[in-house]
C-alpha positions as a Python dict, from the first residue, in 0.01 Angstrom:
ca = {
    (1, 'X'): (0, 0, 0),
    (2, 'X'): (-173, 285, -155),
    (3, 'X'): (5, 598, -352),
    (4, 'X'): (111, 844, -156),
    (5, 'X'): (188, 1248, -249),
    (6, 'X'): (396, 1299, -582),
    (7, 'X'): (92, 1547, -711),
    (8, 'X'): (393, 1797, -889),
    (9, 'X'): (521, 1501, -1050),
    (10, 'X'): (233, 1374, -1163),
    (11, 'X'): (94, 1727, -1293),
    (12, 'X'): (415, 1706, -1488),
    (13, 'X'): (355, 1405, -1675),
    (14, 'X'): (-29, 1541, -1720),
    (15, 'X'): (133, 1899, -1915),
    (16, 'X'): (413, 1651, -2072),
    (17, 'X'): (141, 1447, -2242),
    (18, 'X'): (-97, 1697, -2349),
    (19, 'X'): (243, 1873, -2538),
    (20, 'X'): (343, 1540, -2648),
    (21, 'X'): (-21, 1538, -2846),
    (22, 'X'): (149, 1811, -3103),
    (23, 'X'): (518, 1694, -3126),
    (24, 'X'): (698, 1396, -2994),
    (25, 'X'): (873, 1434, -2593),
    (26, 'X'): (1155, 1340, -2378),
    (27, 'X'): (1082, 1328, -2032),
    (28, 'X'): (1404, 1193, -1789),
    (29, 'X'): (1313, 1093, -1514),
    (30, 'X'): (1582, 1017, -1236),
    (31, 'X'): (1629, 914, -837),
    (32, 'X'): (1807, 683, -634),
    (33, 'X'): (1740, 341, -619),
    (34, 'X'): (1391, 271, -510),
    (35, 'X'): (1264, 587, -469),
    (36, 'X'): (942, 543, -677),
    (37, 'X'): (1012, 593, -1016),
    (38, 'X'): (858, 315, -1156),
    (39, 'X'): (579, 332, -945),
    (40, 'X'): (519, 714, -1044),
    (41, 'X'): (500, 578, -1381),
    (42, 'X'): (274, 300, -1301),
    (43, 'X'): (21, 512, -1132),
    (44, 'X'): (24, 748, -1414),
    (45, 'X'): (-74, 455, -1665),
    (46, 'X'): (-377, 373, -1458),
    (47, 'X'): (-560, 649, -1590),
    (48, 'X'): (-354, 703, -1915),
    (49, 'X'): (-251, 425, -2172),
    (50, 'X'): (78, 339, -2191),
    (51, 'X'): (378, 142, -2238),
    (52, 'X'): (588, 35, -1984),
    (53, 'X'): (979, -133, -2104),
    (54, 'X'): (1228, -275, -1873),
    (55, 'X'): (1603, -280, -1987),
    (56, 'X'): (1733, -610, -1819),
    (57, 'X'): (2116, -504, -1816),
    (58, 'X'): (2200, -912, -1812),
    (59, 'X'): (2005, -973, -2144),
    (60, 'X'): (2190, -926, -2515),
    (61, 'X'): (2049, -646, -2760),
    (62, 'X'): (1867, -929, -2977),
    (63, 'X'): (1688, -1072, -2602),
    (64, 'X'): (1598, -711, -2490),
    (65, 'X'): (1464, -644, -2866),
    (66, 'X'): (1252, -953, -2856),
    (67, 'X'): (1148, -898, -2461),
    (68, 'X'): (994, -571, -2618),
    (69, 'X'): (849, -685, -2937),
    (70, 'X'): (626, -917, -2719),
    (71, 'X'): (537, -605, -2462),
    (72, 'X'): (451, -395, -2803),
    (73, 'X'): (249, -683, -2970),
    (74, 'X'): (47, -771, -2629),
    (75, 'X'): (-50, -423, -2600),
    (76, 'X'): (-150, -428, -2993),
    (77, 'X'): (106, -170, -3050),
    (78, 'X'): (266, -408, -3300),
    (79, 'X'): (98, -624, -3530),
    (80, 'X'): (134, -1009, -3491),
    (81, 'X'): (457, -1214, -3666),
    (82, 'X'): (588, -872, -3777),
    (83, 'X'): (959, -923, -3747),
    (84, 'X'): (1204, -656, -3651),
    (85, 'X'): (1637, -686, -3644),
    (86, 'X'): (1699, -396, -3434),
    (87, 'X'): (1617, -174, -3196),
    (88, 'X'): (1687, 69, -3437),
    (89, 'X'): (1417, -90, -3641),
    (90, 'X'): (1166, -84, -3358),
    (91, 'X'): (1237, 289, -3310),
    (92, 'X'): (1159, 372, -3710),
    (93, 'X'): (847, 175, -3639),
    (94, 'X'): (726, 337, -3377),
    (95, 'X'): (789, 678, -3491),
    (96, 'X'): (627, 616, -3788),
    (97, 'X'): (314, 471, -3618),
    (98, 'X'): (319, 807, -3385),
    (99, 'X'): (259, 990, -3735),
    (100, 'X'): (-97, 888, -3671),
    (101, 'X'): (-184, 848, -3305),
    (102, 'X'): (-24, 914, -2973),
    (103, 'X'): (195, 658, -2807),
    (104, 'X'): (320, 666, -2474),
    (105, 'X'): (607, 450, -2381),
    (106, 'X'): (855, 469, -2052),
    (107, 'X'): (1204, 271, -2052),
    (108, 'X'): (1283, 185, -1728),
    (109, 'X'): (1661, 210, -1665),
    (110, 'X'): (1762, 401, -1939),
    (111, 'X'): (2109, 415, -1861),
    (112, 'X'): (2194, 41, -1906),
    (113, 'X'): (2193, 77, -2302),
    (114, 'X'): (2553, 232, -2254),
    (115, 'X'): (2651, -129, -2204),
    (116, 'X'): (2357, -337, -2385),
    (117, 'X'): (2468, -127, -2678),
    (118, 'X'): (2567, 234, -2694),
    (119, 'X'): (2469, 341, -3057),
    (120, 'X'): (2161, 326, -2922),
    (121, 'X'): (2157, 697, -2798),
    (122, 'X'): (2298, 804, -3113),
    (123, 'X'): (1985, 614, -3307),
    (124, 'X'): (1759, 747, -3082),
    (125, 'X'): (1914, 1071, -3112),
    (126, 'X'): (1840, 1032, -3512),
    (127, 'X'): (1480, 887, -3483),
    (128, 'X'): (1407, 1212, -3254),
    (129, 'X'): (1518, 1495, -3444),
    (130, 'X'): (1419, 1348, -3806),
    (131, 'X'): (1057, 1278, -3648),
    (132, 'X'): (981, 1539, -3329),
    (133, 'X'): (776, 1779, -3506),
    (134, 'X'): (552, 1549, -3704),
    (135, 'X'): (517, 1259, -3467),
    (136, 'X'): (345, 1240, -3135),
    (137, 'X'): (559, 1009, -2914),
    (138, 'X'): (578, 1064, -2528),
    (139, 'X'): (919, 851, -2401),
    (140, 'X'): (922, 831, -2010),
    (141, 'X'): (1326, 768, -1969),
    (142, 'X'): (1420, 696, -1638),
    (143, 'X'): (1753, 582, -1406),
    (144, 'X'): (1870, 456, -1070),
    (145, 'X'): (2222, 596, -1201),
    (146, 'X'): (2207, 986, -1152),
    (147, 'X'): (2544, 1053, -1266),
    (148, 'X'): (2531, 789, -1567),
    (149, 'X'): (2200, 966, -1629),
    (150, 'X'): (2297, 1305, -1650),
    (151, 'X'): (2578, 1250, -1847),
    (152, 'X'): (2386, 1100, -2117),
    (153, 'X'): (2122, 1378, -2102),
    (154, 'X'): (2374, 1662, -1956),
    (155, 'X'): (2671, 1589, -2093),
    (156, 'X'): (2743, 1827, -2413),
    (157, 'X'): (2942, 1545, -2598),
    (158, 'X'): (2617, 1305, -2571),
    (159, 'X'): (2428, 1242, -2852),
    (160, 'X'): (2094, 1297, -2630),
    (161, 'X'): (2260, 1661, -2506),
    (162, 'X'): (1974, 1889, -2532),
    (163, 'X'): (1701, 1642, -2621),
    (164, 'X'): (1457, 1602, -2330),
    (165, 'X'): (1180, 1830, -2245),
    (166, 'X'): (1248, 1814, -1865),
    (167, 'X'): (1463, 1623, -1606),
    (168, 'X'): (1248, 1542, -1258),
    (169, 'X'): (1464, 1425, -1021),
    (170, 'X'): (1207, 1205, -786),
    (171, 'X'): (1335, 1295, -407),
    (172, 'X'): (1233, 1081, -94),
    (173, 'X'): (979, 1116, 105),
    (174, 'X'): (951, 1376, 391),
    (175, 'X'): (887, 1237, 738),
    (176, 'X'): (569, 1390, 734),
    (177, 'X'): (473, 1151, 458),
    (178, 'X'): (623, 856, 590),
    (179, 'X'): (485, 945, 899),
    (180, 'X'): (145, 911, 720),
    (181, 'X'): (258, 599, 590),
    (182, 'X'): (394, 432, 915),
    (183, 'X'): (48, 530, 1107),
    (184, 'X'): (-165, 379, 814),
    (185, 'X'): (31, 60, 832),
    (186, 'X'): (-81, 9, 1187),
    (187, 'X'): (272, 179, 1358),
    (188, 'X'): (88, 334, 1619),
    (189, 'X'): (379, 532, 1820),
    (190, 'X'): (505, 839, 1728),
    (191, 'X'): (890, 729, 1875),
    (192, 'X'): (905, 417, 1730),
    (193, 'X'): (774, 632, 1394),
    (194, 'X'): (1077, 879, 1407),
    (195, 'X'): (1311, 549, 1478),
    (196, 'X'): (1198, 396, 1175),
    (197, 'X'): (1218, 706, 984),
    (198, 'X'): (1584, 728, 1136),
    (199, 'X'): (1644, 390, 983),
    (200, 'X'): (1492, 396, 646),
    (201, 'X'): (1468, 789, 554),
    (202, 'X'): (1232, 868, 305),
    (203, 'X'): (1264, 556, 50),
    (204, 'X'): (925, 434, -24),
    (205, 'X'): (1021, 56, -130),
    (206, 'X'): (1137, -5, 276),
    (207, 'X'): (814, 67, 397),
    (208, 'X'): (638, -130, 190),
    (209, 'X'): (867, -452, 269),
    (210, 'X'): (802, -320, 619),
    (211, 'X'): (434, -385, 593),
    (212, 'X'): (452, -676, 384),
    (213, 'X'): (695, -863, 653),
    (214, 'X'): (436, -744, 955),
    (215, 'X'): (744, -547, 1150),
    (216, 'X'): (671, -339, 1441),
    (217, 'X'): (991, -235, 1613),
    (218, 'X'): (1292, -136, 1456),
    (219, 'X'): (1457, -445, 1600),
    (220, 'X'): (1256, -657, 1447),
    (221, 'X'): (1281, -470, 1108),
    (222, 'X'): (1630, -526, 1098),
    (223, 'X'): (1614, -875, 1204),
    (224, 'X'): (1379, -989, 942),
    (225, 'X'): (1482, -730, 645),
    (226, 'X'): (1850, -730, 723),
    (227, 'X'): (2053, -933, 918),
    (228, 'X'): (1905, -1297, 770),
    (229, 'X'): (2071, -1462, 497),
    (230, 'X'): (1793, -1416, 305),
    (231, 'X'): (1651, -1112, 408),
    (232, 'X'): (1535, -865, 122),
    (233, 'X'): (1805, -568, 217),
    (234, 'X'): (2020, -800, 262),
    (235, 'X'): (2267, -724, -42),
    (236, 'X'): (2121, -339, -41),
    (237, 'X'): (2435, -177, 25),
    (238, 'X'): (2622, -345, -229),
    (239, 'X'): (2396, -300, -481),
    (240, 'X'): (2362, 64, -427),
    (241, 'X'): (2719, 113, -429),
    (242, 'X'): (2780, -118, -745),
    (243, 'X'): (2462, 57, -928),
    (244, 'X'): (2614, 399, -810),
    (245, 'X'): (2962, 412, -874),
    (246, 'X'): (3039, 112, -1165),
    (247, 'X'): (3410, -13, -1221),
    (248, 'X'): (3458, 225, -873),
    (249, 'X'): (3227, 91, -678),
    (250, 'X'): (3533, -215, -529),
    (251, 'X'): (3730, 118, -420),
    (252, 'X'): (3402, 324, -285),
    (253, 'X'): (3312, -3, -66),
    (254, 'X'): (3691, -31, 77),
    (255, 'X'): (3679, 354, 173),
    (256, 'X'): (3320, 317, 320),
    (257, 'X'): (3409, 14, 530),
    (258, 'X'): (3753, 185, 670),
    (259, 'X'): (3537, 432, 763),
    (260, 'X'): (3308, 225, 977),
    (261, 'X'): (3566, 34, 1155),
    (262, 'X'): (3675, 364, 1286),
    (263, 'X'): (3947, 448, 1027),
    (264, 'X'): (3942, 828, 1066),
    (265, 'X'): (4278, 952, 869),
    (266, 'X'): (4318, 970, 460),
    (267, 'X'): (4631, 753, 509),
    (268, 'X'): (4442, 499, 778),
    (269, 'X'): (4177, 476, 509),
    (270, 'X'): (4382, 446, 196),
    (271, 'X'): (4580, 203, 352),
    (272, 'X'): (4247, -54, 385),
    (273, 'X'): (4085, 25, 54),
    (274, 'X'): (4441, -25, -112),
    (275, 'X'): (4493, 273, -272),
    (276, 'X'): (4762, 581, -294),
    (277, 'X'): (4697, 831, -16),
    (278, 'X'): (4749, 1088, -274),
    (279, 'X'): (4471, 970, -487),
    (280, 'X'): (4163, 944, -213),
    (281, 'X'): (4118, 1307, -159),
    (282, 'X'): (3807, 1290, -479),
    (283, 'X'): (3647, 991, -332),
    (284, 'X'): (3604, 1123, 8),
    (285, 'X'): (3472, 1435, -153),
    (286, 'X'): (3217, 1234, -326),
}
């Protein structure tokens, strides 16, 4: 599928590098899950060179360290067999490359160094305001993990409090861009349009599975997509609500499934998810 809208975005990134040509940048960039934030940043390397990193939260500092070493050395950013410890080490090195030409570099899922290895923020934090005004180093930070996100970036007791140039939150799509998409991808009715849009809302990543898997009706969407064993959204919820929520995520799930078996009272619902009636009240605000 082609790229559709995000032209403010986009023009973003465009102002974001040309500033990032006089002192080093933060940009945050945040969303739900699937939303297009990665792909924003992909379509914005097309036409400008950069540097795309992927924190695996299942890999150890030392595996995510060499992971990136081999990104940085493929794209000639770093020199063959040169050997680096840390992460901290990487960051010296490439703020002291940035002293003499622009580098562009986004870290996909930012927020997962607060368990691969916290200091992190606090070296980064270091590197950035030792270096800002004499390096030129554009970092593209973004997070599935809003809240995790903002408190690392909003939160005045973070070391990155105050540190990034701008926070884009990336929104879904509007139906009239997803009707676009649905009517390029061969959905011809207008009904069956708004019952998709019903379905999937404005998440980009569903309606590309949708035309990679050929569906047509909403009923077959949910056959193939959802309802198999080993259908691709199979495991969505879940993950959303793990990726969302963290060590509360077993208490969010018990409250949302009480819910949809028709639990409609705070002590009904407490009750399933196992927990005091006095202490649901700030979950079901949430």
């Amino acid at each position: 599928m082609k790229f559709y809208d995000r032209k403010t975005e986009l023009q973003e990134l465009k102002t974001l590098k040309r500033i990032s040509t006089t002192k080093s940048v933060i940009l945050v960039i945040t969303g739900v899950r699937r939303v297009g934030k990665t792909e924003l940043i992909k379509h914005f390397f097309e036409k400008n060179k950069g540097i795309y990193l992927y924190v695996d939260h299942e890999k150890t500092e030392k595996e995510l360290l060499h992971d990136f070493m081999d990104v940085l050395t493929k794209e000639r950013i770093l020199p063959r067999f040169t050997k680096l410890e840390s992460l901290e080490e990487l960051l010296t090195f490439l703020y002291t490359l940035a002293k003499k030409k622009h580098i562009m570099i986004a870290i996909d899922e930012f927020q997962r160094f607060l368990r691969v290895n916290p200091s992190f923020l606090n070296q980064m934090q270091k590197q950035f305001d030792l270096n800002k005004e004499k390096t030129n180093l554009f970092f593209m930070l973004t997070g599935s993990s809003m809240g995790m996100i903002k408190t690392i970036f909003q939160d005045k007791g973070s070391p990155l409090f105050g540190r990034s140039h701008n926070m884009i939150t990336i929104k879904p799509f509007d139906f009239q861009t997803i009707n676009t998409i649905l009517k390029d991808i061969g959905i011809e009715s207008f009904e069956m349009r708004i019952m998709f849009y019903c379905l999937f809302g404005g998440i980009p990543k569903y309606y590309v599975l949708l035309n990679d898997y050929k569906c047509t009706t909403v009923e077959h969407a949910l056959k193939i997509l959802l309802l198999r064993d080993i259908a691709p959204l199979a495991k969505e919820v879940s993950i959303i609500i793990t990726e969302t929520f963290g060590k509360e995520a077993r208490t969010y799930h018990g409250i949302l499934t009480a819910i949809a078996l028709g639990k409609t009272t705070s002590n009904e619902i407490a009750q399933f998810a196992d927990i005091k009636e006095t202490s649901i009240s700030p979950y079901l605000h949430d």
